[in-house]
C-alpha positions in Angstrom: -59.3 14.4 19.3 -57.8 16.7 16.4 -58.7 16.2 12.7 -56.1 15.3 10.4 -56.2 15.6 6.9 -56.0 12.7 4.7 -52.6 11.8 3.2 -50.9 13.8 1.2 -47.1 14.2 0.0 -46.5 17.0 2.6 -47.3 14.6 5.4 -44.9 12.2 4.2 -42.1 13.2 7.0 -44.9 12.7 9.3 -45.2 8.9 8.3 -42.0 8.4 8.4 -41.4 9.3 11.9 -44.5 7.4 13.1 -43.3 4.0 11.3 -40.3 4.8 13.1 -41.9 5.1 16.4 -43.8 2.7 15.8 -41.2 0.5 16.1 -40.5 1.4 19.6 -43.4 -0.9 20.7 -42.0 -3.9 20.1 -38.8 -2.8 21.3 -39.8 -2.2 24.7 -39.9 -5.8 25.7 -37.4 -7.6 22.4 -34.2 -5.1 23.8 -34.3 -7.0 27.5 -35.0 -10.3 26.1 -31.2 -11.6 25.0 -29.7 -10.0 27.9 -32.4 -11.0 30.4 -30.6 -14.2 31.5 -27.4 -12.1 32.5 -29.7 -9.8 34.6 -31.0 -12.6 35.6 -27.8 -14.0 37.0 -26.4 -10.5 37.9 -28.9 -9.5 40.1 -29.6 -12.8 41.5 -33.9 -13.0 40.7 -35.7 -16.3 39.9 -37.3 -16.9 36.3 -40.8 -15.2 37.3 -38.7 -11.7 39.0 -36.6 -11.7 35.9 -40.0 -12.0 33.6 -41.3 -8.9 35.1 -38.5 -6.7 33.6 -39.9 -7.0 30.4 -43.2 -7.2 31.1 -43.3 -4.7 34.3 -43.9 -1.8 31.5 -47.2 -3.4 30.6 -48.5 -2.6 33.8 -48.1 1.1 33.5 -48.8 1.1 30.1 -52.1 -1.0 30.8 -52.9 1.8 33.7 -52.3 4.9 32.0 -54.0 4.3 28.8 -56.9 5.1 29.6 -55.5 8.4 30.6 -53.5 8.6 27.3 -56.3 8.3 25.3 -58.6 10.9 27.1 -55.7 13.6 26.4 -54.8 12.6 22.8 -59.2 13.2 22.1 -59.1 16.5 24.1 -55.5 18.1 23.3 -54.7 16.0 20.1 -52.3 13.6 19.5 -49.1 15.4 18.6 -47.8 16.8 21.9 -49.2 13.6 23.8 -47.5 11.3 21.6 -44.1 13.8 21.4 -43.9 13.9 25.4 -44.7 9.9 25.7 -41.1 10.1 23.4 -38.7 11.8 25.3 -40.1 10.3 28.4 -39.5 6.9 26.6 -36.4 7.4 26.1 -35.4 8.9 29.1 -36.6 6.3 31.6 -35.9 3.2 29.3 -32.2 4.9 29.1 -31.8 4.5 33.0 -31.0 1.2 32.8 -27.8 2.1 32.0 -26.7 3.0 35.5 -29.4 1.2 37.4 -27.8 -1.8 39.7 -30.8 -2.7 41.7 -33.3 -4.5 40.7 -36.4 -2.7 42.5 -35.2 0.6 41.1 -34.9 -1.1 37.9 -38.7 -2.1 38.2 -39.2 1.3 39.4 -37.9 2.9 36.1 -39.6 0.2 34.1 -43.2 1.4 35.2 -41.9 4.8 34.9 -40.9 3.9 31.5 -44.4 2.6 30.7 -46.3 5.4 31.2 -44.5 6.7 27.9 -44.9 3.8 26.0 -48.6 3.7 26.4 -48.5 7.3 24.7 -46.2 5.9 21.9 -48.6 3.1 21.2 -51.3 4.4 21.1 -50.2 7.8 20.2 -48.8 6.5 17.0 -52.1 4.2 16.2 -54.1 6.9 16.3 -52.2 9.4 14.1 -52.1 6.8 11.6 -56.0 6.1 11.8 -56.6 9.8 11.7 -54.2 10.2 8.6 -55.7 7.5 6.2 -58.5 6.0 5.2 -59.9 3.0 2.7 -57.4 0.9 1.2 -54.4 3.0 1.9 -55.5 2.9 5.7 -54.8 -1.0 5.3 -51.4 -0.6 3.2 -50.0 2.2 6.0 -51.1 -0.4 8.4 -49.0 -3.3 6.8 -46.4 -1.0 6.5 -46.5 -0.3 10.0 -46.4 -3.8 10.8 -43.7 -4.9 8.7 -41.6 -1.9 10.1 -42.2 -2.9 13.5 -41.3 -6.6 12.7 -38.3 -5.5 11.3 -37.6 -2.9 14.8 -37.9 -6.6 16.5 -35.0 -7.6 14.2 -33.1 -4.8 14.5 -33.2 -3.8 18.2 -32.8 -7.2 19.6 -29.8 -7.9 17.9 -27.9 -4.3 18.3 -29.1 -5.4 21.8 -27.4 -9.2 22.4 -24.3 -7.2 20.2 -24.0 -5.0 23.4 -25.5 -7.0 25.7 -22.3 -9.4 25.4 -19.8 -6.4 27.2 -22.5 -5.4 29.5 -26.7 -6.1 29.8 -26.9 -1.8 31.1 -26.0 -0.9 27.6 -28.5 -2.7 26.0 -30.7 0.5 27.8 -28.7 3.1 25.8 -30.8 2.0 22.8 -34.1 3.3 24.5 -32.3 7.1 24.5 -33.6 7.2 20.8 -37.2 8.2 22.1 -35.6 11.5 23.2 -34.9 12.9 19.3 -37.9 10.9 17.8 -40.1 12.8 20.5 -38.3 16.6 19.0 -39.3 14.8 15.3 -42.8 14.4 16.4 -43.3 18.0 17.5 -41.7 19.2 14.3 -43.4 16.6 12.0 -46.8 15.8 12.8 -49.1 18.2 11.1 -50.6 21.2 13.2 -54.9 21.2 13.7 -57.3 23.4 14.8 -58.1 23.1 18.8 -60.2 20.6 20.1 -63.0 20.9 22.3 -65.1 19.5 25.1 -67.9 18.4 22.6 -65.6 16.7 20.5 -64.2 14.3 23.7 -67.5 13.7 24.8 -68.5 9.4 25.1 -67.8 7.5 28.1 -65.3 4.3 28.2 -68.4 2.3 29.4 -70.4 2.9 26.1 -67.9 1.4 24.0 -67.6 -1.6 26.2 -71.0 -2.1 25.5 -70.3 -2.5 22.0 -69.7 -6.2 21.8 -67.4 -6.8 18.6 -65.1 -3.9 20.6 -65.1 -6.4 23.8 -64.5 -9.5 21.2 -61.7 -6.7 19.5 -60.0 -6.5 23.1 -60.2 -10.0 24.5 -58.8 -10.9 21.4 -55.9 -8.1 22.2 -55.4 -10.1 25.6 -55.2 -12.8 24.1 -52.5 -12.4 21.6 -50.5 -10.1 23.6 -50.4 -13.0 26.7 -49.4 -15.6 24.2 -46.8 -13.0 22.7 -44.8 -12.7 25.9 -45.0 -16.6 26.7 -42.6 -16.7 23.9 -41.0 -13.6 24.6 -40.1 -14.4 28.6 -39.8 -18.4 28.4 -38.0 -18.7 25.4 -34.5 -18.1 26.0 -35.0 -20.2 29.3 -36.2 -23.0 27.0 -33.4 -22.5 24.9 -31.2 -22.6 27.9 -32.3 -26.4 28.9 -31.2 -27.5 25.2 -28.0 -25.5 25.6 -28.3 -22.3 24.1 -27.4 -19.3 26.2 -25.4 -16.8 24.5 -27.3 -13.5 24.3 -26.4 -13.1 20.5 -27.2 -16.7 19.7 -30.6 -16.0 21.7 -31.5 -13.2 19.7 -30.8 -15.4 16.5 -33.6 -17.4 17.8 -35.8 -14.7 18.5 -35.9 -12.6 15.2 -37.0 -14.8 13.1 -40.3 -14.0 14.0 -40.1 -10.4 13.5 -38.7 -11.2 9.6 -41.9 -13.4 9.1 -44.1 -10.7 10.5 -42.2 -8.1 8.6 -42.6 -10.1 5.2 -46.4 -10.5 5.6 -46.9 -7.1 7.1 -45.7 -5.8 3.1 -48.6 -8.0 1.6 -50.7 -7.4 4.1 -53.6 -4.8 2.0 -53.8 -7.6 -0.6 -54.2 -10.7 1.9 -56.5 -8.9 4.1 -59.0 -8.1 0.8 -58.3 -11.7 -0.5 -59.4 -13.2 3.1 -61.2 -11.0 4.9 -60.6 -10.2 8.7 -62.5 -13.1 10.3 -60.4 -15.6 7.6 -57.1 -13.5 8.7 -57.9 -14.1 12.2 -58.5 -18.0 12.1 -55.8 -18.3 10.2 -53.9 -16.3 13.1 -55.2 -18.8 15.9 -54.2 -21.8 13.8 -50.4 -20.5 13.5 -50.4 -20.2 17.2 -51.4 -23.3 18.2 -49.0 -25.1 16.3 -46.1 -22.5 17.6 -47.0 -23.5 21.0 -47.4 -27.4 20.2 -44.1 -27.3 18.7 -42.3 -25.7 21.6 -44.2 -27.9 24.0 -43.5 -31.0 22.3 -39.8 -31.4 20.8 -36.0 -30.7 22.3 -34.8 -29.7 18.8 -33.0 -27.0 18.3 -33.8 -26.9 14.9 -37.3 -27.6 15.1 -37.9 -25.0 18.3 -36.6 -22.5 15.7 -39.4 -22.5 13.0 -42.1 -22.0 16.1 -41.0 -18.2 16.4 -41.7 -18.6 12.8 -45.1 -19.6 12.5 -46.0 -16.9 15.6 -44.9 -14.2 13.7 -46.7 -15.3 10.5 -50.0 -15.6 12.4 -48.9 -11.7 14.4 -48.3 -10.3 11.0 -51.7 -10.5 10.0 -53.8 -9.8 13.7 -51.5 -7.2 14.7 -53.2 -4.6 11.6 -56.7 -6.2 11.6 -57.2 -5.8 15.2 -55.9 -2.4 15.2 -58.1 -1.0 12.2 -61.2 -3.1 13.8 -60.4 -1.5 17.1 -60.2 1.9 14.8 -63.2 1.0 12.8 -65.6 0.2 15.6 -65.6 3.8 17.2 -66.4 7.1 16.4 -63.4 9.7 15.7 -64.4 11.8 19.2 -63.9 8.6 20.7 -60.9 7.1 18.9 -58.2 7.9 21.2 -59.9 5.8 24.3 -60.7 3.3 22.1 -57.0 2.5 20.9 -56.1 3.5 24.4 -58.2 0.9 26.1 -56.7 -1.7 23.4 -53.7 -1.0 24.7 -54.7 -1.5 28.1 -56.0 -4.5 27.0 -52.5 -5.5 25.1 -50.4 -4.8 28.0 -52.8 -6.2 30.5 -51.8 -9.8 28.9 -48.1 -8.8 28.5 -48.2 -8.4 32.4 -50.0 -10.8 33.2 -48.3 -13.7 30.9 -45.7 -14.7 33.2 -47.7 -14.1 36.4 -50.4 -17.2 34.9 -47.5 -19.4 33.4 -44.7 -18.8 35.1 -46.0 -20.4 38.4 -47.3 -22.9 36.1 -43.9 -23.9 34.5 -42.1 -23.7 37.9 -44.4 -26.1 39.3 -44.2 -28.5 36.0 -41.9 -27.7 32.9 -41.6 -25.1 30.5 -42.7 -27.5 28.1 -46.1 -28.0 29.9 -46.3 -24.0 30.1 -46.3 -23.9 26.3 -48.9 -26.8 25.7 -51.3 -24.7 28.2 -50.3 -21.4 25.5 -51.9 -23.7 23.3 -54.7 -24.1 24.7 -55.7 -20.3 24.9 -54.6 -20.5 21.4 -57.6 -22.5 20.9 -60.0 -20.4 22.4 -59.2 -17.8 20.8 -59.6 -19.8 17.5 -62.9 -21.3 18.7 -63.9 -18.0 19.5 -63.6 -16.3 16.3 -64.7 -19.3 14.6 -67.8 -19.3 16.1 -68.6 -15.2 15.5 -72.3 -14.1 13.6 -71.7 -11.7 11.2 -69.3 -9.9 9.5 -66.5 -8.2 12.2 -67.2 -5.0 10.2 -68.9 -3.7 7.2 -65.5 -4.5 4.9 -65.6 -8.3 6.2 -66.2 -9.7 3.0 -63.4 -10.6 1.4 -62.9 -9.2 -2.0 -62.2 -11.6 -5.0 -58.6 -11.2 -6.7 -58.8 -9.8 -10.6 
């Protein structure tokens, strides 16, 4: 993977472009979501077909990581990460002509293959361009600008979606000049080498806090799209079905992530990342104990809350873990294989609870969310050790 040097005012541009990009993760899935219903009903799918257009990406993206990350260590990260872009933007664009719903899937996995060069692409260009405690305020910066990307784009997306659910696609066509911004921006390194992408993908799953990093990254990412699929079906029964009114419900997560992401250096050397991550687990479990358990408009509308509080804070810790845990020649696979990991649960979120839910309630769906909630908690609760050499947390002055 190509060395970077650490941050400096002339790679400013540079940050600003991958904080931009970086908000193109969470749009991949948040830009379907308060139009999915009217595809839904358009092309005539049950609740589990129309679940895999949002989360038919994380397939790909979960399958051609590993690929991803191999290039970005032996070519460097700029022109993987400025093709994964354009072809971003390209593919997700389709949508706005596509009137079939297995070419749509089609252009989805298509679509995929360069997201999983923008997320990880953009990961590792920030890990390779900071370090210490400016590597944790990048990172909450990057969170908070990707919270606020799943403001923005799901509610330029219900906007449009109510004249038509294609053009809610057009807003994927901004890859195409963020892809030209990359190439221009990113600085340019020496060549890489064969040495240099040496390391195998099975010696750093036998490094356990990595596996506990990415079951973690499951995890969250399968609980993620429970609310991202099943939530405007939910708000359906209690009669709320207007894309735009859907999307209401659905940013306020992103703000809540967005507002911790901004404090997140301080609260991650107040807490530490094994406090951070408890405190995570706890916020889901009441998110899905809330939407399992009331019929409440109101009340179902703090839940999205209380996920993107807990998000906020796992979303950068489990990325700089990830980061932390392997060496540079190997940093590429490793954020790669997170996002394998990450996607993995995205896909796989309403294959487990959608049959679930169709066989019982949407309600019942979200108290079993719960439930992985708890493991998860239980798990990091019961972890030896520090997560990583920085674990302690450090007292306020």
């Amino acid at each position: 993977m190509e060395t970077m040097a650490p941050a400096r005012v002339e790679h400013r541009p540079a940050l600003a472009v991958l904080l931009f990009a970086s908000t193109l993760g969470v749009m991949a899935g948040s830009t379907v979501m308060p139009v999915l219903q009217v595809i839904r009903a358009d092309l005539g799918v049950d609740g589990t077909a129309a679940g895999l257009i949002i989360t038919a990406h994380g397939l790909a993206i979960a399958v051609a990581s590993p690929v991803i990350g191999w290039a970005m260590d032996r070519f460097g990260v700029r022109p993987v990460l400025a093709a994964g872009l354009v072809l971003y933007g390209l593919a997700g664009g389709a949508g706005l002509v596509i009137t079939s719903y297995p070419v749509l899937i089609a252009s989805r996995l298509v679509f995929g293959v360069g997201a999983a060069a923008v997320f990880s692409g953009t990961t590792v260009a920030l890990l390779a361009l900071y370090r210490g405690d400016l590597r944790d305020r990048v990172m909450g910066w990057r969170s908070a600008t990707t919270s606020l990307g799943g403001v923005i784009w799901p509610l330029l997306a219900g906007a449009v979606g109510g004249v038509s659910w294609h053009a809610a696609f057009a807003l994927y066509l901004i890859g195409v000049p963020l892809g030209l911004a990359t190439w221009a921006c990113l600085p340019t390194t020496p060549a890489t080498t064969r040495e240099r992408a040496e390391g195998t993908v099975l010696g750093l799953l036998r490094q356990r806090p990595v596996l506990g990093f990415y079951a973690l990254m499951v995890a969250t990412a399968l609980l993620q799209y429970a609310l991202a699929v099943f939530l405007p079906q939910r708000l359906a029964e209690v009669g709320i079905r207007a894309p735009f009114a859907v999307s209401l419900f659905t940013v306020g997560s992103s703000v809540c992530m967005s507002l911790i992401g901004l404090a997140y250096a301080r609260v991650r050397k107040r807490w530490g990342y094994r406090r951070l991550l408890i405190g995570a687990a706890v916020l889901w479990i009441a998110t899905f104990v809330i939407l399992g358990t009331t019929d409440q408009p109101a009340v179902i509308a703090v839940a999205p809350l209380l996920y993107g509080l807990g998000n906020g804070v796992a979303f950068p810790a489990l990325t700089v873990l990830v980061g932390e845990a392997a060496p540079s020649r190997q940093r590429g696979r490793a954020v790669a294989l997170s996002a394998s990991c990450a996607f993995a649960g995205q896909f796989l979120s309403p294959l487990v609870l959608g049959p679930l839910m169709g066989a019982t309630s949407i309600t019942t769906g979200y108290l079993a969310a719960a439930g992985i909630a708890v493991v998860a908690l239980t798990g990091v609760a019961l972890w030896r050790g520090r997560l990583t050499r920085h674990d302690e947390p450090v007292s306020a002055s």
